[in-house]
Backbone as a chain_set.jsonl record, in Angstrom:
{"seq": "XXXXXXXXXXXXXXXXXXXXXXXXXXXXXXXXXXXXXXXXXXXXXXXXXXXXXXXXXXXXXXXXXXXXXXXXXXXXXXXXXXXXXXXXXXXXXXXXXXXXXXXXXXXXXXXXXXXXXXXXXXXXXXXXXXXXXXXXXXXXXXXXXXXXXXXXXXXXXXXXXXXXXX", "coords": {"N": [[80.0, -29.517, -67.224], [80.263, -26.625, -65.795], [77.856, -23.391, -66.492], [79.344, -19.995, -66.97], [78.361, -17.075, -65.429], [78.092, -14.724, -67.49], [78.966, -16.04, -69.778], [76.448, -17.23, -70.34], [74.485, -15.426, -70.7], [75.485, -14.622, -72.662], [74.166, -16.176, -74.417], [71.594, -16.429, -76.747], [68.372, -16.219, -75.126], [65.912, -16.641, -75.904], [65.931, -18.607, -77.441], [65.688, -21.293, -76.342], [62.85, -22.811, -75.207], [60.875, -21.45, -72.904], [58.931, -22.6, -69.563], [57.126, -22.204, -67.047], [56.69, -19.666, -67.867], [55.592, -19.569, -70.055], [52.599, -18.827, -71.117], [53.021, -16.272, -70.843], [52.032, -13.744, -72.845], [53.214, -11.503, -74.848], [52.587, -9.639, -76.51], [50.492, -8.513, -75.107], [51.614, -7.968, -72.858], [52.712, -6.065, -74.167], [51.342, -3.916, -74.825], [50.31, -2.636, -72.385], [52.784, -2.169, -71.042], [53.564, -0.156, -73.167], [51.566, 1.753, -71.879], [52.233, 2.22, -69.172], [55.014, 3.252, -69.544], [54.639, 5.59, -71.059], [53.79, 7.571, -73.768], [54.671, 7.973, -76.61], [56.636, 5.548, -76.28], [57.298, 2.326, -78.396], [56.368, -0.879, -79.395], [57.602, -3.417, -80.755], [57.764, -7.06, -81.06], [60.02, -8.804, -82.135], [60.158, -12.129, -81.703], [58.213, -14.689, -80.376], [59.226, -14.561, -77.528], [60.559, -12.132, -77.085], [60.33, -8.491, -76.535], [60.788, -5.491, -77.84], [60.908, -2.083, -76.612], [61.156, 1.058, -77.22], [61.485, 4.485, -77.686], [62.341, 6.764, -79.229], [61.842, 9.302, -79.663], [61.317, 11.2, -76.78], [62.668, 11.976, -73.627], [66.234, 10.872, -72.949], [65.752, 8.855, -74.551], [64.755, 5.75, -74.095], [65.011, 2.707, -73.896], [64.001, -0.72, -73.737], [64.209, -3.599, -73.685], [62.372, -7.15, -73.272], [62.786, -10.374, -71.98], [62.297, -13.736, -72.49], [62.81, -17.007, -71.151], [65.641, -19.661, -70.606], [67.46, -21.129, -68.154], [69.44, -23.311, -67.408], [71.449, -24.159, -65.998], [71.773, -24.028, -63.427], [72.321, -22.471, -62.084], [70.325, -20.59, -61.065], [69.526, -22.324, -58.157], [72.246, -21.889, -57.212], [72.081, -19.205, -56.356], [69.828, -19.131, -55.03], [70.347, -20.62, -52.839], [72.583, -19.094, -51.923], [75.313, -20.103, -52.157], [76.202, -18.5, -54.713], [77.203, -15.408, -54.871], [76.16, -11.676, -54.276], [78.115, -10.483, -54.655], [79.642, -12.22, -55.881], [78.79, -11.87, -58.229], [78.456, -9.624, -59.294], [81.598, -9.055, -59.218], [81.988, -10.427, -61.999], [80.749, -9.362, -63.821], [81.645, -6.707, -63.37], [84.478, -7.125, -64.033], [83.58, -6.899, -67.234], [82.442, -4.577, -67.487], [83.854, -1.77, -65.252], [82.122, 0.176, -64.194], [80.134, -1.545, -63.391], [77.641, -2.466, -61.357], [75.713, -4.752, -58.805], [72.428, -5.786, -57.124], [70.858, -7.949, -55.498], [67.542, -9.147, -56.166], [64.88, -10.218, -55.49], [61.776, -10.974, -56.975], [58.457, -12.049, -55.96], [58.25, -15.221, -56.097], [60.508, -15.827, -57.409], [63.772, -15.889, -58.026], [66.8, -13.215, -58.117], [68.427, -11.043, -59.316], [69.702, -7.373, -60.172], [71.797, -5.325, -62.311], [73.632, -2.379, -62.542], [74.9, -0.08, -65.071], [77.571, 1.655, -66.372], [77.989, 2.871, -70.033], [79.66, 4.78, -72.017], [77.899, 6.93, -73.45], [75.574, 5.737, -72.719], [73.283, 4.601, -70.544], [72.796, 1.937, -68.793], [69.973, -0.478, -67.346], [70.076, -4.277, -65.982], [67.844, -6.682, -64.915], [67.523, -9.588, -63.693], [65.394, -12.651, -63.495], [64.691, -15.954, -62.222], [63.077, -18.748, -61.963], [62.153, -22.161, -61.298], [63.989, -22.801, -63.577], [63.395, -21.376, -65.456], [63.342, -18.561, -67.271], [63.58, -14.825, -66.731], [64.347, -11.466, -68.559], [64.93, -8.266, -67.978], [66.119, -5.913, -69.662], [66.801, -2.33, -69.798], [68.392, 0.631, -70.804], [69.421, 3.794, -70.925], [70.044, 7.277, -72.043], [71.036, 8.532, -69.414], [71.354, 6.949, -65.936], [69.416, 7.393, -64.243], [67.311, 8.121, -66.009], [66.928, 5.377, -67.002], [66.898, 3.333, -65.225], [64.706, 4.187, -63.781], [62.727, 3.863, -65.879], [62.764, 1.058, -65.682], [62.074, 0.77, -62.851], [59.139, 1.158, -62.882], [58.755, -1.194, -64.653], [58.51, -2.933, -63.27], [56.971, -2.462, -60.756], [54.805, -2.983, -61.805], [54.757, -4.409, -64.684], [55.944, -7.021, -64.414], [55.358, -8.686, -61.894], [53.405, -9.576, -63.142], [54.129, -11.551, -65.483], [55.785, -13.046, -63.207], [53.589, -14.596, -62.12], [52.334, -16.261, -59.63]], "CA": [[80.695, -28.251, -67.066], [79.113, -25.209, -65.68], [78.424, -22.212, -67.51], [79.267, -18.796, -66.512], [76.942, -15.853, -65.868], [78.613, -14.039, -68.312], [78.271, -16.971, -71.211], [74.746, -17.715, -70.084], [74.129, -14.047, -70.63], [75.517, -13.936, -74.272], [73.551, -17.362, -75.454], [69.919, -15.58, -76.621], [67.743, -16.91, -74.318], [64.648, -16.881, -76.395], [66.2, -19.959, -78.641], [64.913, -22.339, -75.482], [61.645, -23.036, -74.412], [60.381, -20.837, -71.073], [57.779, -23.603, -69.401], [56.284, -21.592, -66.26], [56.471, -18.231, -68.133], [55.009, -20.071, -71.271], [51.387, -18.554, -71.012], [52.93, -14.943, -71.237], [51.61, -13.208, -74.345], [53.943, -10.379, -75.017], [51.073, -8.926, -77.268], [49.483, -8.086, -73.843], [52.648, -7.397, -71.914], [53.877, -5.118, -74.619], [50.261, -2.514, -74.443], [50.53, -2.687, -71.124], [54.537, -1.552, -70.736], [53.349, 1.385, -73.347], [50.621, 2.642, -71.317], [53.107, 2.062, -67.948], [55.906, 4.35, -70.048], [53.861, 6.947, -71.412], [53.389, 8.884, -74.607], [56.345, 7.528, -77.764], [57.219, 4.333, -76.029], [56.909, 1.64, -79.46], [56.435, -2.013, -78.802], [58.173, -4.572, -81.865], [57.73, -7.876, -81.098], [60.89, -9.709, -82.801], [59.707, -13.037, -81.872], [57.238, -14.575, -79.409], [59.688, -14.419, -76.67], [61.424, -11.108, -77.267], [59.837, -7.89, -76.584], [61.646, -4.284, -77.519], [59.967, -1.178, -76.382], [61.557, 2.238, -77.816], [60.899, 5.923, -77.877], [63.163, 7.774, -79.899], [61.592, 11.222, -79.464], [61.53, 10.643, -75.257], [63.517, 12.426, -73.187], [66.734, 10.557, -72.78], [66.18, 7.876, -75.521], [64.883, 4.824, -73.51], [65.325, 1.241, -75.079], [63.453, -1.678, -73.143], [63.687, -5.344, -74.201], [62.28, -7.994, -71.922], [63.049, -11.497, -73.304], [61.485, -14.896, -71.408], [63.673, -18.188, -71.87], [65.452, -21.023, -69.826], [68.434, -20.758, -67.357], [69.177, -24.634, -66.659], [72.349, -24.915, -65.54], [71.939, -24.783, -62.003], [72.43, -21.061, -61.13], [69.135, -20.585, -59.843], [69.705, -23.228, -57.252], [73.079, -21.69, -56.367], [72.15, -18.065, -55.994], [68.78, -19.192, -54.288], [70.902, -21.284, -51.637], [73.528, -18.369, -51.299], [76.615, -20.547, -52.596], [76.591, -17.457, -55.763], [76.549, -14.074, -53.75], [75.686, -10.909, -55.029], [79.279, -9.737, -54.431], [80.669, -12.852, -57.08], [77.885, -11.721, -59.522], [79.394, -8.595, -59.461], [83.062, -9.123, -60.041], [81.854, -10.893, -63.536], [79.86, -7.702, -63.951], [82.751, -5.631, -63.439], [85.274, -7.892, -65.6], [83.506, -6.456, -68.385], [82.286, -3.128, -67.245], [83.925, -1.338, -64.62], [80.653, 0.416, -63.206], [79.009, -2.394, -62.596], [77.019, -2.522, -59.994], [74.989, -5.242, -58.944], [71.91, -6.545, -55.983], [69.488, -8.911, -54.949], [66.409, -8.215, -56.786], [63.935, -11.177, -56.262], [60.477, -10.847, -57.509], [57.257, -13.236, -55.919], [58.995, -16.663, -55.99], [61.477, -15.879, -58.627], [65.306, -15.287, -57.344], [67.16, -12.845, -58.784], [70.017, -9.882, -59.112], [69.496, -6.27, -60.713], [72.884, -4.939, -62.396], [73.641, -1.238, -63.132], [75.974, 0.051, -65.249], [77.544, 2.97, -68.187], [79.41, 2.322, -71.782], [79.704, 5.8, -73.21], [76.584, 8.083, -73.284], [74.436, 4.991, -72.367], [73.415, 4.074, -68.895], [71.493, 0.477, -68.045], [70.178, -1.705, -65.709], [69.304, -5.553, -66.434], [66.832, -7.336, -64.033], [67.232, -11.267, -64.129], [64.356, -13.489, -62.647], [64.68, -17.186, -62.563], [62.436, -20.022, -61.423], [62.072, -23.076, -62.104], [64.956, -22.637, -64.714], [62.618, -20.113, -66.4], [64.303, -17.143, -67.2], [62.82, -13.118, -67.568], [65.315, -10.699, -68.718], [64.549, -7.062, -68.18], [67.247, -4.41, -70.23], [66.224, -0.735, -69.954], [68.866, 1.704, -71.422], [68.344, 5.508, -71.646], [70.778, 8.412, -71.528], [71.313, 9.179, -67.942], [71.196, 6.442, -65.439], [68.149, 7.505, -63.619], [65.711, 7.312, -66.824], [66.772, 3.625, -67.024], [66.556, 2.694, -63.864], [62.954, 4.678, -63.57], [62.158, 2.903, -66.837], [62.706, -0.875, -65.118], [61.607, -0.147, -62.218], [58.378, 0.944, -63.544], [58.287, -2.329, -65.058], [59.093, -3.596, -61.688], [56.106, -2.505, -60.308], [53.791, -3.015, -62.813], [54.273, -5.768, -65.776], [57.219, -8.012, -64.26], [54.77, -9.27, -61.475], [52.006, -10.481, -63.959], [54.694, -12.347, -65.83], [56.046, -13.883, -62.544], [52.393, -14.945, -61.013], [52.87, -18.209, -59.29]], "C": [[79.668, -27.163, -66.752], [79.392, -24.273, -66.115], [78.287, -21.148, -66.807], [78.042, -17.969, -66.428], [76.901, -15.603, -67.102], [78.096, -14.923, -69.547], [76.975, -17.209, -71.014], [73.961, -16.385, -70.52], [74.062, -13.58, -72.155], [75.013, -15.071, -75.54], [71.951, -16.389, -75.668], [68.754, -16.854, -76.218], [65.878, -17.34, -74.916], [64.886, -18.6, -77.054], [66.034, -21.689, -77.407], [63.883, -22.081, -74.748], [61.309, -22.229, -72.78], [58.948, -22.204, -70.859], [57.138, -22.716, -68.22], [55.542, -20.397, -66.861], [55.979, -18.625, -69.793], [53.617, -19.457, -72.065], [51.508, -17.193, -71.214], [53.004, -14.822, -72.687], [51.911, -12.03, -74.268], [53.43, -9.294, -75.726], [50.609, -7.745, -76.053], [50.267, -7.251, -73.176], [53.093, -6.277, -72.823], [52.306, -3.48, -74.674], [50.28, -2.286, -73.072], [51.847, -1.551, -71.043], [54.246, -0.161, -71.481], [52.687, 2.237, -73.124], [51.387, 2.969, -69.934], [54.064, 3.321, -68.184], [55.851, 5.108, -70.298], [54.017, 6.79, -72.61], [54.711, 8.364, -75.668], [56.597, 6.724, -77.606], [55.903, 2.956, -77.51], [56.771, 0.396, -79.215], [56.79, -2.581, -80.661], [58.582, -5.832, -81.022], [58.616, -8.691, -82.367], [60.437, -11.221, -83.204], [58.981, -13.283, -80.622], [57.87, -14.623, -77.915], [60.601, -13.117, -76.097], [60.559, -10.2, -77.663], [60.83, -6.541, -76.613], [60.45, -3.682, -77.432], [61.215, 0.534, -76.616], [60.965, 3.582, -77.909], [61.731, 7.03, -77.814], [62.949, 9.142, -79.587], [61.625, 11.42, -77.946], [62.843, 10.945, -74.904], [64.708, 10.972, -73.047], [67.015, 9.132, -73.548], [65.883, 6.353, -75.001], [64.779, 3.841, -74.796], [64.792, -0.05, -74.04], [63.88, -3.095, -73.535], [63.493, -6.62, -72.992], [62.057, -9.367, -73.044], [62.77, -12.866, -71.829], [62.562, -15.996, -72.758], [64.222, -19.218, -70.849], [66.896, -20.582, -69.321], [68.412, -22.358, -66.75], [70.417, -25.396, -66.143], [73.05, -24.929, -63.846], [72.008, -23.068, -61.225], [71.404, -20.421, -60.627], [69.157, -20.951, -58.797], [70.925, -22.127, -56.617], [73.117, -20.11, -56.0], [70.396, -18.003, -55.098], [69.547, -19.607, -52.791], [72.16, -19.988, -51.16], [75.207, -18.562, -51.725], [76.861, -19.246, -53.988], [76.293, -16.304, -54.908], [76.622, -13.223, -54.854], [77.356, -10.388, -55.412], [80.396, -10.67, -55.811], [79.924, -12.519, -58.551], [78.715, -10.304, -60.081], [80.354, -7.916, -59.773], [82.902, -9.662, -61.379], [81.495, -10.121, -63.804], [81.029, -7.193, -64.298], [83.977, -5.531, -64.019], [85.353, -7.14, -66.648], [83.136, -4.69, -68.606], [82.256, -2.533, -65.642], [83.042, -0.828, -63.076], [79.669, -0.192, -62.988], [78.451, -2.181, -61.252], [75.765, -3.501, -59.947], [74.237, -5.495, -57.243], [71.207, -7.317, -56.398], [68.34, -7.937, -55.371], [65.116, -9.046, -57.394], [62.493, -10.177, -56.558], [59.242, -11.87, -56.769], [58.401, -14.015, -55.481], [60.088, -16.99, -56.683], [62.935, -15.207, -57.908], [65.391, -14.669, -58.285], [67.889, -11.657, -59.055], [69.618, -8.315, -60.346], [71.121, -6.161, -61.058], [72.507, -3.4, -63.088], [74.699, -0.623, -63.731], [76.101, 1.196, -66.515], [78.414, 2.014, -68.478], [79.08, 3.445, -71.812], [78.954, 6.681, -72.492], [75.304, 7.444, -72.97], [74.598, 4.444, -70.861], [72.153, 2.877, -69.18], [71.223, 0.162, -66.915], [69.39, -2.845, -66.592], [69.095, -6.23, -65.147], [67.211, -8.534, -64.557], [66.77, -12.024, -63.002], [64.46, -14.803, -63.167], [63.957, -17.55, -61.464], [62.094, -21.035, -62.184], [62.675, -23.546, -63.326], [64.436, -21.902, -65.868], [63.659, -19.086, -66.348], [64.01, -15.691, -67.868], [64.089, -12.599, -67.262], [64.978, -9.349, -69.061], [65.711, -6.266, -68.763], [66.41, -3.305, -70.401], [67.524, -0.163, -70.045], [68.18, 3.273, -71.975], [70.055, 6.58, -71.527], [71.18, 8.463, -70.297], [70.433, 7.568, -67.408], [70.004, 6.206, -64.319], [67.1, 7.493, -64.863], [66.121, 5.835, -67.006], [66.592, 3.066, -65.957], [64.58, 3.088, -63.427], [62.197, 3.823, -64.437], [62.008, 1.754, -65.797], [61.821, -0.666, -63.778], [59.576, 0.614, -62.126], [57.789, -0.1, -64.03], [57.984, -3.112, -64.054], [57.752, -3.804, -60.782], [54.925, -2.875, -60.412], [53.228, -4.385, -63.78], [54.923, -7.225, -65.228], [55.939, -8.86, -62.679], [53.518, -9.848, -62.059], [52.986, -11.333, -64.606], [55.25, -13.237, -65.032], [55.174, -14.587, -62.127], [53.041, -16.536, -60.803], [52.46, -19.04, -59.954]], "O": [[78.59, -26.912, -67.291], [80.545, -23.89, -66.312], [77.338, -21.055, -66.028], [77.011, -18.073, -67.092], [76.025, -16.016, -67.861], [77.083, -14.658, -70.195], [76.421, -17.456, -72.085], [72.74, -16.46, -70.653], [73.318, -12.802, -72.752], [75.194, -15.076, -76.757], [71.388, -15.796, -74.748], [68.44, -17.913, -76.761], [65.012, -18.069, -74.43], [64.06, -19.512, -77.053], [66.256, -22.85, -77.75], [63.873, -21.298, -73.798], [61.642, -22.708, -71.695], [58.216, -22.605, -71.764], [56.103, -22.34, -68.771], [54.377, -20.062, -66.646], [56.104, -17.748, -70.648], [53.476, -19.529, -73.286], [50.527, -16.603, -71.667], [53.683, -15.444, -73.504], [51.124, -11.269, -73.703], [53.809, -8.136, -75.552], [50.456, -6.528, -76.146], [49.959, -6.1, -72.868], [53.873, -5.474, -72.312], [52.551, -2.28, -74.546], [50.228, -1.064, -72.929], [51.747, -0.325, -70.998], [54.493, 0.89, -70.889], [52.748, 3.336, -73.674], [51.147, 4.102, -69.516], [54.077, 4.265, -67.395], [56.782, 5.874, -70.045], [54.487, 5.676, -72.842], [55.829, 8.505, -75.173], [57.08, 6.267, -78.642], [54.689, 2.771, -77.6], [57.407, 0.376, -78.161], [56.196, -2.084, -81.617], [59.599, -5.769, -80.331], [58.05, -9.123, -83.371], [60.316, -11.638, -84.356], [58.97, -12.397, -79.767], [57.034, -14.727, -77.018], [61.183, -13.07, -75.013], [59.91, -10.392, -78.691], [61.6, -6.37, -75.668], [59.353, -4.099, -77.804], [62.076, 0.707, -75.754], [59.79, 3.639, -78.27], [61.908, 7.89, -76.952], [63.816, 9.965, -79.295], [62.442, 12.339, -77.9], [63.874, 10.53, -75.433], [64.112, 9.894, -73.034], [68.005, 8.419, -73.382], [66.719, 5.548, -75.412], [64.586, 4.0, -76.001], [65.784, -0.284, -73.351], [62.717, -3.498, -73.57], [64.28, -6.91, -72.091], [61.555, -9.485, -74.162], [63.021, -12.796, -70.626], [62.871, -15.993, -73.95], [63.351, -19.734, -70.149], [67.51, -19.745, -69.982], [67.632, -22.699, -65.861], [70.557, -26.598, -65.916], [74.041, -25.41, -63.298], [71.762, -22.736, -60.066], [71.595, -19.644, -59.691], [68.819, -20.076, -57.999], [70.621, -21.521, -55.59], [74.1, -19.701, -55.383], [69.921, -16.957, -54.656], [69.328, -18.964, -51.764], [72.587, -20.041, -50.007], [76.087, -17.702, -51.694], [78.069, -19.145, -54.203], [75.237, -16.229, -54.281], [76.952, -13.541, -55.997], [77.605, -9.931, -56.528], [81.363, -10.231, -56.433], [80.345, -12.815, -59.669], [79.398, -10.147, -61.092], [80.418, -6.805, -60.299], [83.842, -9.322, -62.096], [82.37, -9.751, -64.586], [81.433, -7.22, -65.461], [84.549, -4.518, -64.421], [86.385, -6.687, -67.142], [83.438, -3.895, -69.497], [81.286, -2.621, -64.888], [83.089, -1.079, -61.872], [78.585, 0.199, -62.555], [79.007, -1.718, -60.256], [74.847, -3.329, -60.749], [74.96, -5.463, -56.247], [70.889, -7.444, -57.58], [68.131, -6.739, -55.176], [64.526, -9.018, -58.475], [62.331, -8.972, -56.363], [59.257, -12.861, -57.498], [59.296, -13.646, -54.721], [60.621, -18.1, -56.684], [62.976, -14.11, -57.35], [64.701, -14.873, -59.283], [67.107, -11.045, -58.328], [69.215, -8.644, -61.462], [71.867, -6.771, -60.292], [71.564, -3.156, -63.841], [75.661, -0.519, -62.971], [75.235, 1.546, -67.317], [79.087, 1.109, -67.985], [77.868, 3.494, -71.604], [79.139, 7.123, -71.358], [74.226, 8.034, -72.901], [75.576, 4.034, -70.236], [71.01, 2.988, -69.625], [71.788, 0.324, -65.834], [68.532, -2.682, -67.46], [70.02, -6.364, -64.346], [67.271, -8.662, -65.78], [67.327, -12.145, -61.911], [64.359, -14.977, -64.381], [64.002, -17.038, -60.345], [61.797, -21.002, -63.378], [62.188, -24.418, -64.045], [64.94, -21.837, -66.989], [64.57, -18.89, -65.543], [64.124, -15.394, -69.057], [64.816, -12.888, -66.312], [64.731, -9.085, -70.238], [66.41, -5.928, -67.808], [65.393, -3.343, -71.092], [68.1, -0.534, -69.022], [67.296, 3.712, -72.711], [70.993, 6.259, -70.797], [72.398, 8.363, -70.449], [69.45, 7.065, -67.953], [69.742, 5.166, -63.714], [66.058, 6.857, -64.704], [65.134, 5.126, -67.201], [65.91, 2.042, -65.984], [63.655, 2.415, -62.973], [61.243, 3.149, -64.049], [60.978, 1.696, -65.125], [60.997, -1.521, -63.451], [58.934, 0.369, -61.104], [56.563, -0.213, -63.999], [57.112, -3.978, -64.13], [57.435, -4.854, -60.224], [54.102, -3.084, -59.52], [52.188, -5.044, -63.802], [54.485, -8.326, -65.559], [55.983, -10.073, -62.88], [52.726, -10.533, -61.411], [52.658, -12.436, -64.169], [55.441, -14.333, -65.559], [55.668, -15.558, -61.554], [53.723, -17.392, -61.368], [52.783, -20.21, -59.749]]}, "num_chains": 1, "name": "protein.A"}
């Protein structure tokens, strides 16, 4: 049986093995991301696959977590080959929240789809990079939809290509 985005989305992806992205040390990645963010941004390391980054006093309240884990049921393959388009990623997106909005948003060698979206007084965007059934998961949340999006893609430019290296 194949599993949805959506359910693949709400299993926590740390609780299986990452094997390419195995060698990242979130230690590293997480001084890094708070020199990238500036000035309040906190790094808590949950567990060795799960990184939050926070800064309560910071305009607009950002909230980071980038979480490395395994994606093995084939949807790499079918959104690398085209059979998943951005446009069906989207309608599951939008299922649950209206303002979804989702693209194409590979990385290096890593496929992979950006989504943007509000609940409330919170605006996101989540980055998802797969290869090799690896799986990085960027969430940035802030107030206003432009500091989260500035947040990620910040990361974008910066930490998310040392965690993809070939």
């Amino acid at each position: 049986m194949k599993m949805s985005i959506a359910a693949a989305c709400a299993v926590p992806i740390w609780a299986l093995p990452a094997l390419a992205f195995q060698d990242t040390d979130l230690d590293v990645v997480a001084r890094k991301a708070q020199t990238v963010l500036g000035p309040g941004y906190r790094a808590q390391l949950g567990n060795p696959k799960r990184l939050v980054l926070l800064c309560a006093g910071c305009e607009g309240r950002g909230m980071i977590t980038i979480e490395l884990g395994r994606q093995t049921d084939g949807t790499e393959d079918r959104v690398r080959s085209g059979q998943t388009r951005m446009s069906d990623l989207e309608q599951q997106c939008q299922a649950r929240e209206p303002s979804c909005r989702m693209e194409r948003a590979d990385s290096g060698n890593a496929v992979g789809w950006l989504s943007s979206y509000s609940s409330g007084t919170i605006a996101g965007n989540t980055l998802v990079l797969l290869r090799n059934s690896d799986m990085l998961v960027v969430r940035s949340n802030g107030s206003t939809p432009a500091i989260a999006r500035e947040n990620l893609r910040r990361l974008q430019r910066t930490i998310i290509p040392d965690i993809i290296k070939p």
